[in-house]
Every structure is written in structure tokens, then in C-alpha cells.
C-alpha positions, 0 to 999 in steps of 0.5 A, a space after each residue: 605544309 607541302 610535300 615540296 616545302 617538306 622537300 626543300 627542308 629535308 634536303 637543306 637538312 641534309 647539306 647542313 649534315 654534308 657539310 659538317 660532315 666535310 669539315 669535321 670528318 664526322 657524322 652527326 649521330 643525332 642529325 641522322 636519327 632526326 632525319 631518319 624519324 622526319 622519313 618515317 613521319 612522312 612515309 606514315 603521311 603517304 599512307 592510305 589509311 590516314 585522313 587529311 588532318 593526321 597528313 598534315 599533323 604527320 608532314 608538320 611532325 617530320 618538318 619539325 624534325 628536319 629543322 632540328 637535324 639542321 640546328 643538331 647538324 651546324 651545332 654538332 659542327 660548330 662546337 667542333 670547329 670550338 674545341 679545335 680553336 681551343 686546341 689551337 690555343 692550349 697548344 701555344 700555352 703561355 705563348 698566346 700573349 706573345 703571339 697577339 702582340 706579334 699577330 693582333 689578327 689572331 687575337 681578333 680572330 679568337 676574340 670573336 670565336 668567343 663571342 660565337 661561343 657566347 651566342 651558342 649559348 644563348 641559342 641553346 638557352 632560348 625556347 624557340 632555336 633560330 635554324 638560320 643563326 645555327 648556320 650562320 654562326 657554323 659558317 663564321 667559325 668556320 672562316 676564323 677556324 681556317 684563319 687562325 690556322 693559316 696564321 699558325 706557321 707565323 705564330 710559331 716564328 713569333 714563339 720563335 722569336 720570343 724564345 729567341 729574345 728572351 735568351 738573349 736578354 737572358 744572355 745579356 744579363 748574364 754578360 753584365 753579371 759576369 762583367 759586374 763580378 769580374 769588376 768586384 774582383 778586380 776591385 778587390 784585389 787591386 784594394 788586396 794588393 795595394 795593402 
């Protein structure tokens, strides 16, 4: 490995932190420490006392950990933008039903922020972690996350709407419960009053 090439990772490492940074309005603890140690091991490559093949074995100890303060970044991120979506969801309580009949998109959208939830789990399972899966997977949350959220003002209308049908049907059965009694009554006393 390259200086240049270790170069390019710490500063894509370093976007990915940014980035989620920007989203979630917090830092990533371990994607720092991660980059704090890939500096230290090439600051220890630099030194002069250290023979070629200690370089490279530190520049490959300080690539590792610029990868995984990419993967720690965009996971941090993206179980971020999951518990937001969860959020979202929890606060419709027994609505969600209502709002998928009346905006089927929602229910697109948190139907495929589940399957990204499936697949974090997968790549958290695996052996080898796919940095590129990390950010793909942190980028398409992120789209759903602000979709659904831009749908949030119709989902309240089509709650709105739900509570308001349900009260009205609430009212016309009480209408047909008052009509039926007073029928009854008038039935009985007509039957009363012809005795």
C-alpha cells in the first residue's frame, strides 16, 4: 500500500464521518477512535527506525483501520436513520394500517427500510464487511428516511380523516339506535293505547 492509496481511504473515511455526522447531529465515538489509531500506525510507518517490511505492516494496520471507521461510520448512521423510522412509525401507533390504505408509498417505503434492516444484519453476521454495502445501504435510508418524513403531514390528514370516518359512522349508528328505540317506543305505546 501506498501513501496515496492510504491517503484516499483516511479521507473517504473521514466523509463517511462527516456525512453521518451531518444527518444524525452526532459523532461516531468508534469511527474516531478507529481513525485516531489508522494516524497512529502511519505516523509509527514514517518513523526512521522502522525497516520496510514493519512499513508496510504498519500502513496495512492503519488501512484496516480506516476501513472500519468507514463501516462503523455508515452503520452508526444507518441504525440511526432505523430507530428514527421506528419513531416515526410508534408514533402513528394503531394508525399505521390507515395511513398505508391511504398513502400505499408509506408502506413501500418502510417495507424496504425493513429489508435494509435485514441486510445489516447480515453484513454484521458476515466475516468479511462490504465497506461499499455499509454506504450503500446508509444512502438508501437516508432517501426513504426523508421520504417518509416528507409524507408525514399527509399521514397525519389520512389519521385525520380516519378519526373523522369513524365518528361518523359512530354517529350514524347511534342515529339508527336512537331511530330503532324511538320506533319501539312508539310501537308500544300505540299497542298500550289501543288496549
Amino acid at each position: 500500500m501506498t501513501d496515496n492509496e492510504f491517503s484516499r481511504l483516511f479521507l473517504s473515511a473521514e466523509v463517511a464521518v462527516k456525512r453521518t455526522e451531518a444527518i444524525t447531529g452526532e459523532t461516531s465515538i468508534p469511527a474516531i477512535t478507529e481513525l485516531r489509531y489508522a494516524g497512529y500506525h502511519m505516523a509509527r510507518s514514517m518513523s526512521d527506525d522502522i525497516d520496510e517490511h514493519s512499513k508496510e505492516e504498519e500502513l496495512k494496520r492503519a488501512s484496516s483501520h480506516c476501513r472500519r471507521a468507514w463501516k462503523d461510520a455508515y452503520e452508526f448512521g444507518t441504525v440511526y436513520l432505523l430507530e428514527q423510522i421506528d419513531a416515526l412509525v410508534h408514533g402513528y401507533r394503531g394508525n399505521w394500517s390507515q395511513i398505508s390504505k391511504s398513502l400505499p408509498e408509506a408502506a413501500k417505503y418502510l417495507e424496504k427500510s425493513q429489508e435494509i434492516k435485514s441486510s445489516l444484519v447480515e453484513l454484521k453476521t458476515g466475516e468479511y464487511f462490504n465497506i461499499d454495502k455499509y454506504e450503500s445501504l446508509f444512502s438508501d435510508l437516508n432517501e426513504i428516511h426523508k421520504k417518509l418524513y416528507a409524507l408525514a403531514p399527509l399521514a397525519e390528514t389520512a389519521v385525520v380523516e380516519a378519526k373523522l370516518h369513524r365518528l361518523s359512522q359512530t354517529r350514524s349508528a347511534i342515529a339508527i339506535l336512537v331511530g330503532t328505540v324511538s320506533l319501539v317506543v312508539a310501537l308500544l305505546s300505540f299497542i298500550v293505547g289501543a288496549k
